[in-house]
DRENPA-95025 format. One line per field, with one value per atom (N, C-alpha, C): residue number from 1; x, y, z. Coordinates in Angstrom, 1 decimal. Atoms other than C-alpha are relative to their C-alpha. Layout:
DRENPA-95025
num = NUM/...
X = X/...
Y = Y/...
Z = Z/...
//
This chain:
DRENPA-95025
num = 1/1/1/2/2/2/3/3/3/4/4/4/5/5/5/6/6/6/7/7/7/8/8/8/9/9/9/10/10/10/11/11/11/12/12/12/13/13/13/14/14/14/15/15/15/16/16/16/17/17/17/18/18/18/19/19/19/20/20/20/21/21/21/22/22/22/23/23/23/24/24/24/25/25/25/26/26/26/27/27/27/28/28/28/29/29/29/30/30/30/31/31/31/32/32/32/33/33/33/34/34/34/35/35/35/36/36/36/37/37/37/38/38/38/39/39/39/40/40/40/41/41/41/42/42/42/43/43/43/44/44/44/45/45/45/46/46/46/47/47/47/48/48/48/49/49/49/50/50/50/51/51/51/52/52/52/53/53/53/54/54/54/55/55/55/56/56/56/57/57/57
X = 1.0/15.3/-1.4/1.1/11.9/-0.7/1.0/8.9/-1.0/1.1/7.1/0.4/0.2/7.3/-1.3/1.3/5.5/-1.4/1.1/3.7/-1.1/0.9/2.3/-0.5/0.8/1.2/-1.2/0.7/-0.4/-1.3/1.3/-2.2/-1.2/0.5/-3.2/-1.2/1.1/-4.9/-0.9/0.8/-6.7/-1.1/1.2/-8.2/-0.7/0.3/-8.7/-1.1/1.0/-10.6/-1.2/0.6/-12.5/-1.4/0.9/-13.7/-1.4/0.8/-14.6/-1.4/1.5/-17.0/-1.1/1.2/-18.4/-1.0/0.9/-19.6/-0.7/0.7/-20.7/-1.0/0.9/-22.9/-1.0/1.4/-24.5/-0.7/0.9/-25.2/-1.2/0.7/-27.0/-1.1/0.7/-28.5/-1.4/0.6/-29.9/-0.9/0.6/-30.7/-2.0/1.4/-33.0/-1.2/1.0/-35.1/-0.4/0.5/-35.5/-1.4/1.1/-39.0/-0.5/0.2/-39.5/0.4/-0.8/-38.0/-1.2/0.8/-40.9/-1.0/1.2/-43.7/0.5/-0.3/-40.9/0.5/-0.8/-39.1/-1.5/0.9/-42.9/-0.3/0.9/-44.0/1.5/-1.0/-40.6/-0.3/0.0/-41.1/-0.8/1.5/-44.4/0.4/-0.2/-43.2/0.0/0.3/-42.6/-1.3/1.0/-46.2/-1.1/1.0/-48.0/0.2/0.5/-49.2/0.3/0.2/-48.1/-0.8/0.8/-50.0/-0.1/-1.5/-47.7/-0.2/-0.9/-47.8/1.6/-1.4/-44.2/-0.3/-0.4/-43.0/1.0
Y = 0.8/-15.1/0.2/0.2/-15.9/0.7/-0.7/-13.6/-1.1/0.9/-16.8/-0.9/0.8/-17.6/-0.4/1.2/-19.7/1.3/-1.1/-16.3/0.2/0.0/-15.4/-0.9/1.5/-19.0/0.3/0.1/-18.9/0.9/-1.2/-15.3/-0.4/0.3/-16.3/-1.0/1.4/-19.7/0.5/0.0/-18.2/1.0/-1.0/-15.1/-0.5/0.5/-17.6/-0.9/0.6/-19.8/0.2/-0.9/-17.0/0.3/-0.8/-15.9/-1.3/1.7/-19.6/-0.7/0.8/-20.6/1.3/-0.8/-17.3/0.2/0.0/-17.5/-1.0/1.2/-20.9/-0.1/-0.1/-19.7/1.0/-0.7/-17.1/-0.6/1.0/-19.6/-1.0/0.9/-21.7/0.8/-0.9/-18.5/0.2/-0.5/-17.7/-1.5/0.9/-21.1/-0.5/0.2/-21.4/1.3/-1.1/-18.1/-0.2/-0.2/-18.5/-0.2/0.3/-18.0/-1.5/0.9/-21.6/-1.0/1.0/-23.7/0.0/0.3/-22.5/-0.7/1.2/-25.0/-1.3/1.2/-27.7/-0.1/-0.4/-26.2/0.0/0.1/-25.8/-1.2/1.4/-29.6/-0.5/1.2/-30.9/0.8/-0.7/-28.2/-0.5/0.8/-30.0/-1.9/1.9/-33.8/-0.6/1.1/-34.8/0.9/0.2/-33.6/-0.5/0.9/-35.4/-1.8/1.2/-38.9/-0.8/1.5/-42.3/-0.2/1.2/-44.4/-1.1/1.5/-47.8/0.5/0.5/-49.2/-0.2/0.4/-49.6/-1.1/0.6/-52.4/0.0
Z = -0.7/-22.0/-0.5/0.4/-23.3/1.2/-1.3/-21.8/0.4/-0.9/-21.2/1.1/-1.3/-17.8/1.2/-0.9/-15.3/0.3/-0.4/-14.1/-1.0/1.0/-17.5/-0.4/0.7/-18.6/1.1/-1.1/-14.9/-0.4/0.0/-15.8/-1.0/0.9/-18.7/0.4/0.0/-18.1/1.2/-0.8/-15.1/-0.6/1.0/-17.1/-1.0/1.0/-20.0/0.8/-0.5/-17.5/0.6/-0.6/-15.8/-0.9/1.2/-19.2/-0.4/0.5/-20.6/1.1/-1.2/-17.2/0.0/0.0/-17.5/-0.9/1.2/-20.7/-0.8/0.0/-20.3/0.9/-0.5/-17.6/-0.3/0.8/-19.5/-0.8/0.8/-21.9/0.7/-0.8/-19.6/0.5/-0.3/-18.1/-0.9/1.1/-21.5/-0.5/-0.2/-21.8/0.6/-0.5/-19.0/0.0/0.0/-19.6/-1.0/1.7/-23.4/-0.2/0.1/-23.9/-0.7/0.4/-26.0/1.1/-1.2/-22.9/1.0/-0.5/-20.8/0.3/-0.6/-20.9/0.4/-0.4/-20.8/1.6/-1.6/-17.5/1.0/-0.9/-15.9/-0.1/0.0/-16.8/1.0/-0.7/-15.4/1.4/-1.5/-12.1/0.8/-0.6/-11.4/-0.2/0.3/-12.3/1.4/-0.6/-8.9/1.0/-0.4/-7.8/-0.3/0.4/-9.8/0.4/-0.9/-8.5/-1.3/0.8/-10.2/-0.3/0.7/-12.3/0.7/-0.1/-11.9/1.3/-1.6/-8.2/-0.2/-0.1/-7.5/1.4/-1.0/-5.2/0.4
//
């Protein structure tokens, strides 16, 4: 009998998927702190308190 059963596939893809989101959120993490990112992350933090131009109707 093959040691690959439903259990191990199971362990597997859940530790494999554990791994993968988590080190897709450190990227993002690392992302948003990166010193060079700052003046764009403060102009968009402020975007909606600055006052239109353009009337809208």
């Amino acid at each position: 009998m093959s040691g690959l059963t439903y259990e191990t596939v199971s362990r597997f893809a859940q530790q494999g998927g554990t791994v993968y989101f988590a080190v897709l959120f450190l990227a993002g993490v690392a992302y948003a702190v990166w010193p060079k990112n700052k003046d764009t992350f403060r102009h968009l933090a402020n975007l909606p308190l600055q006052d239109d131009e353009d009337e809208h109707v």
